[in-house]
N, C-alpha and C positions, 0 to 999 in steps of 0.2 A: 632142421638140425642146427642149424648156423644161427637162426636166433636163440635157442634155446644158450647153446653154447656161451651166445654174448651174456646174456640174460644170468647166466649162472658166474661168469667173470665181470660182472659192473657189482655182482652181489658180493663177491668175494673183496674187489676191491674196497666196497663200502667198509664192510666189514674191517678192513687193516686200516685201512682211514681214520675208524673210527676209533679203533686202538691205540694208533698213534696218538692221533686228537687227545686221548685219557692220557698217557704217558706223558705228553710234552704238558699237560695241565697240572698232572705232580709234581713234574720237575720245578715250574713256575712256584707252584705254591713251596715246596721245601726250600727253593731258593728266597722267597719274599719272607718266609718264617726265619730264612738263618739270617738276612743282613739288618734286621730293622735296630739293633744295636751298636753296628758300625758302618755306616753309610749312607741313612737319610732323616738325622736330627731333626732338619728343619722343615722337612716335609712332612714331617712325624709332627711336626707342632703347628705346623698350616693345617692340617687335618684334624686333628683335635682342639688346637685353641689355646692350648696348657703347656706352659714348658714344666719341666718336672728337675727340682735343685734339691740336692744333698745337701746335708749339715751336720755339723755333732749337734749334741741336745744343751752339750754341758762343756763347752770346750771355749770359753771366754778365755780373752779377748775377741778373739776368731769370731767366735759362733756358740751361740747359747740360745736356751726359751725361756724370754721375757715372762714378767708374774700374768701376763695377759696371752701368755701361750701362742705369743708372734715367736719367728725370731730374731735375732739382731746380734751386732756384733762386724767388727773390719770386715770378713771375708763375707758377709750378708751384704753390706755393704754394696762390697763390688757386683754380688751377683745383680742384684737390685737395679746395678744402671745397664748391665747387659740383659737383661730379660727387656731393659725400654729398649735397647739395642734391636734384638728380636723384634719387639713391634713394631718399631717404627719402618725395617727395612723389609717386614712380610707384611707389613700393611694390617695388622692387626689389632685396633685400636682395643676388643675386648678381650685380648691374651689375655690366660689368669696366670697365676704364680700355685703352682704349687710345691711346697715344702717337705721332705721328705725326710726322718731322721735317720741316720746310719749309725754301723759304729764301727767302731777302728778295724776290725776283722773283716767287716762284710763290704768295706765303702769303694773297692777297685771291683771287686765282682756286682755291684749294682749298675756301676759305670757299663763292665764287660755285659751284662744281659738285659741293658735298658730299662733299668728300672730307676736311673736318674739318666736324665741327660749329661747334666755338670755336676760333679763336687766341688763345693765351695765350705773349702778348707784347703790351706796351702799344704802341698805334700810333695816332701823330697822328691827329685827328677830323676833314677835310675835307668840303668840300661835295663834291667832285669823288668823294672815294673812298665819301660816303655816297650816292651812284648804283649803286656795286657789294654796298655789304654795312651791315649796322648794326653800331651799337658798343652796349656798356654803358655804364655811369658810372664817371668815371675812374678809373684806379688808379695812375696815376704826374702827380707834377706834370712833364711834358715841356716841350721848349720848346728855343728855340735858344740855345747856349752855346757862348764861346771855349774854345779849348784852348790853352797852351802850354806849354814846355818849366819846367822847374822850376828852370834856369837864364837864363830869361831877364831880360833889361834891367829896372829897378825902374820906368823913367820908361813902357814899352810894357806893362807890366802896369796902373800908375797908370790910361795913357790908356785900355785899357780893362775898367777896374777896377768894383767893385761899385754904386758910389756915383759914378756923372757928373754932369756939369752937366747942370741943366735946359735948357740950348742946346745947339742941334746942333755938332756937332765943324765948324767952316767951315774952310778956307783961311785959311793965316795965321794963325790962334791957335797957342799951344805944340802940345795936343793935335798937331792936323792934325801940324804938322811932322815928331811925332815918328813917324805914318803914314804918314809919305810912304815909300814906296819898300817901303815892310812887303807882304809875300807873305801871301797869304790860302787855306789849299787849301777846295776844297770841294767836295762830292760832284756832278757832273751830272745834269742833270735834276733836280733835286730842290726844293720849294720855298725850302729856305735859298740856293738857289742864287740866284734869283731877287730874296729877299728882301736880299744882300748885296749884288747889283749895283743894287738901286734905292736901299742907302743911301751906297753911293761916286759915282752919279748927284747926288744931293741933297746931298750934304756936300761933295761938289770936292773929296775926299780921293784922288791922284794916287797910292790902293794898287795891289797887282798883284793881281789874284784868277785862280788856278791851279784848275781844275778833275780832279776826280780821281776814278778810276771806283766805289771803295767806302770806307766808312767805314775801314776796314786798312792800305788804303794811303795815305789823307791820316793819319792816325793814325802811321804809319811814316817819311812824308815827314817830319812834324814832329821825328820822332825823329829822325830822319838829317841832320836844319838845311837841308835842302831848302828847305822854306819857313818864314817863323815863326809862323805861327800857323792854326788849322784851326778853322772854323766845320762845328758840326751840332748834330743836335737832342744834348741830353743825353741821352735814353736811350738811341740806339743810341750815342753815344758812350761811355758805359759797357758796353755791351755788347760793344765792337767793342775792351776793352784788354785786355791782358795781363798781366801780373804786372810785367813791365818796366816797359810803357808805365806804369801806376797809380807806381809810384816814381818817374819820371821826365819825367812830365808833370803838369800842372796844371790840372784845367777851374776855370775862376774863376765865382763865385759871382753876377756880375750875370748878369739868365735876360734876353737878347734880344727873346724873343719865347714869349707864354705859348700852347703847346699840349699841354696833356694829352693824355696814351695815355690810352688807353680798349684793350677786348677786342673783336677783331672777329665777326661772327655772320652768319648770311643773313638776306638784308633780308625784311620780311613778315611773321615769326616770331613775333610779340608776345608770347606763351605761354613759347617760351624765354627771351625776353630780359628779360622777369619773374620769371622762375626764377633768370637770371643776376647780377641788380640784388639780387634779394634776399638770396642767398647772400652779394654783395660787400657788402651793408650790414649785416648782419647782424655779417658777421664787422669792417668796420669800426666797430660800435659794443662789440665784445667788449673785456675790460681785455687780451685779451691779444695784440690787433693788433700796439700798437705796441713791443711786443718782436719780432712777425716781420717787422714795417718794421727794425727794428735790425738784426737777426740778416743783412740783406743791403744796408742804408744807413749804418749807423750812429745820430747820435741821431737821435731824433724829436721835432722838435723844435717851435714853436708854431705855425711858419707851415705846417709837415707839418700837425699837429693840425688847423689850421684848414681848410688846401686840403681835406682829407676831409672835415669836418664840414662845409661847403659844399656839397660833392659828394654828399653822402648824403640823399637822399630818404626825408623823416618817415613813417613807418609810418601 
């Protein structure tokens, strides 16, 4: 009786053993299913071979596809010396590259579900957007900037020209007047959106601000004298002209509102974005940065010089 007994509790135990054993094997899998977009880049690329980089298709200077369906462009650029990055410190002399195109809508949720590792495209640093993904250390000085036509009025460039009064534009001064009735396009939803309608709040400047669905088409409106002038960030406002628009528009040199692009990455990752930081400083302390800041800015000039040397984190 006393073996049977046992015989029928080693069976029973087997049995819950083995139910555990399945349980704690789900668990393992639902948890290895949920982090592989925030927590192991680089293990993710030792096991595959391929790091995997975001781009716009069409967003030159940044990033564009060359007539031979590469891509290239500044922010190509930089990915390009951190993918050697990647190989050289995972020992992976046959990494490939692959290239992946996004677009403005989808490019933080490819980051969030690993379907890039990096965006390479510089993109404003928010509190709001650093909930979804992290960034590195800058790589463009961004920030909000007018745009107008290359013919327009002397006295509406003036007012809002490089060099303002240390006072707000009010009601009733020259400025204001020459504002008044001035068309503003600019993109919805966006924070310049935001940030424009808090300063016609506060200055009593009686503009018109036209909201408009993408950087292209307030870009376009301007061309067409739609409206006169188009507020957004500068980089995708370079990103977003033409060969036209660049002859025949104007973005003027006071910066609004300073927000550096940064590269976006999955939040958690610390191991990549160590890898990322060092690659970009690296190559911003090299002599021959600021010829490939040229090759797609023009000069580089001291206040460039500076913003990076600020940005760059001492070894």
């Amino acid at each position: 009786m006393q073996v049977e007994l046992s015989t029928i509790s080693r069976d029973r135990l087997a049995r819950l053993a083995s139910r555990a054993i399945g349980a704690f094997a789900v668990v393992c899998i639902a948890l290895a299913t949920a982090l592989p977009a925030s927590a192991a880049t680089l293990e993710r690329i030792r096991e595959t071979g391929r790091i995997k980089l975001g781009y716009f298709a069409d967003a030159p200077p940044f990033s564009s596809r060359s007539e031979g369906g590469t891509p290239e462009g500044y922010a190509i650029a930089l990915c390009q010396q951190i993918a050697e990055q990647a190989k050289t410190q995972l020992a992976l002399p046959g990494m490939t590259v692959e290239w992946v195109p996004v677009t403005l809508d989808s490019r933080l949720r490819e980051v969030q579900q690993g379907g890039i590792d990096l965006l390479c495209a510089p993109t404003s640093v928010t509190l709001t957007r650093r909930q979804e993904v992290s960034f590195s250390i800058p790589i463009f000085a961004a920030g909000n900037r007018v745009v107008v036509r290359a013919d327009a009025p002397v006295v509406l460039r003036q007012a809002l020209a490089e060099a303002p009064s240390m006072r707000p534009v009010w009601r009733g001064q020259p400025a204001a007047k020459v504002l008044e009735g001035t068309s503003f396009a600019v993109v919805s939803g966006t924070t310049t959106e935001k940030w424009l309608e808090g300063r016609r709040a506060a200055f009593q400047v009686d503009a018109s601000i036209v909201p408009v669905p993408d950087y292209r088409t307030g870009l376009q409106q301007l061309y067409d004298r739609k409206v006169n002038v188009f507020v957004g960030d500068r980089a995708l406002v370079l990103g977003a002209m033409d060969d036209s628009a660049r002859r025949d528009l104007v973005v003027l040199d006071r910066l609004l509102t300073a927000e550096p692009g940064a590269l976006a990455l999955a939040r958690g990752d610390e191991d990549f974005r160590l890898l990322v930081d060092s690659a970009l400083s690296q190559l911003y302390g090299s002599s021959g940065f600021p010829e490939l800041y040229k090759t797609w800015f023009g000069e580089f000039d001291e206040n460039t010089r500076s913003f990076f040397l600020w940005n760059t984190p001492a070894q």
